[in-house]
C-alpha positions in Angstrom: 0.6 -3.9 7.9 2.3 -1.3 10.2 4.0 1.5 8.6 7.4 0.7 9.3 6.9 -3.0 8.3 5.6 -1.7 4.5 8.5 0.4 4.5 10.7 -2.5 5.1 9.2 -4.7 2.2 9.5 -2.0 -0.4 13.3 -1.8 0.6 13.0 -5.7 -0.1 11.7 -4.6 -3.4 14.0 -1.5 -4.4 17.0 -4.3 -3.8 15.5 -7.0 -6.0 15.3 -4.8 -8.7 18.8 -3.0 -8.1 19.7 -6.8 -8.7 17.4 -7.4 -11.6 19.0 -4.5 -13.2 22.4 -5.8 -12.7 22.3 -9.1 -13.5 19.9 -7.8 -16.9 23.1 -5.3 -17.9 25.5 -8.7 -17.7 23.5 -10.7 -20.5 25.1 -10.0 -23.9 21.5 -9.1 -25.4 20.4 -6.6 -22.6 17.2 -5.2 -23.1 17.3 -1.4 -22.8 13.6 -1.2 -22.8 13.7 -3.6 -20.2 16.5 -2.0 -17.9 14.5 1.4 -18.1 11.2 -0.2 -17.1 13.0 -1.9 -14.0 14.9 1.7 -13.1 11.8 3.2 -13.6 9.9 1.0 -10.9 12.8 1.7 -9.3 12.5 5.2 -8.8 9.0 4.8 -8.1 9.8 2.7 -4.9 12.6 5.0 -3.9 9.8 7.6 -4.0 7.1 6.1 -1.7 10.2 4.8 0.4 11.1 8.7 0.9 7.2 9.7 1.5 6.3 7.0 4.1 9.6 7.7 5.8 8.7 11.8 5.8 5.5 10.7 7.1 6.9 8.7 9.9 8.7 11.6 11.3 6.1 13.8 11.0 3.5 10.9 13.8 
């Protein structure tokens, strides 16, 4: 898998769970645990996102 192609799907990802996380707030009986385990994994996606694009300028 190429760089810029992995970097794609974990933008795929970070999405998904921006719309987990949304449609999880709506319910009536939202999990908070749940909600900040999916922001969580969020953030960590957001992070490699930020890394493999530094690295990217960098080659």
């Amino acid at each position: 898998m190429s760089l810029q192609s992995h970097i794609v799907e974990l933008e795929r990802r970070h999405e998904a769970l921006e719309k987990e996380i949304t449609q999880e707030q709506l319910h009536r009986s939202m999990d908070e645990q749940k909600i900040h385990e999916l922001k969580r994994k969020k953030l960590l996606i957001k992070d490699e996102i930020s890394k493999l694009k530094q690295t990217e300028t960098l080659h």
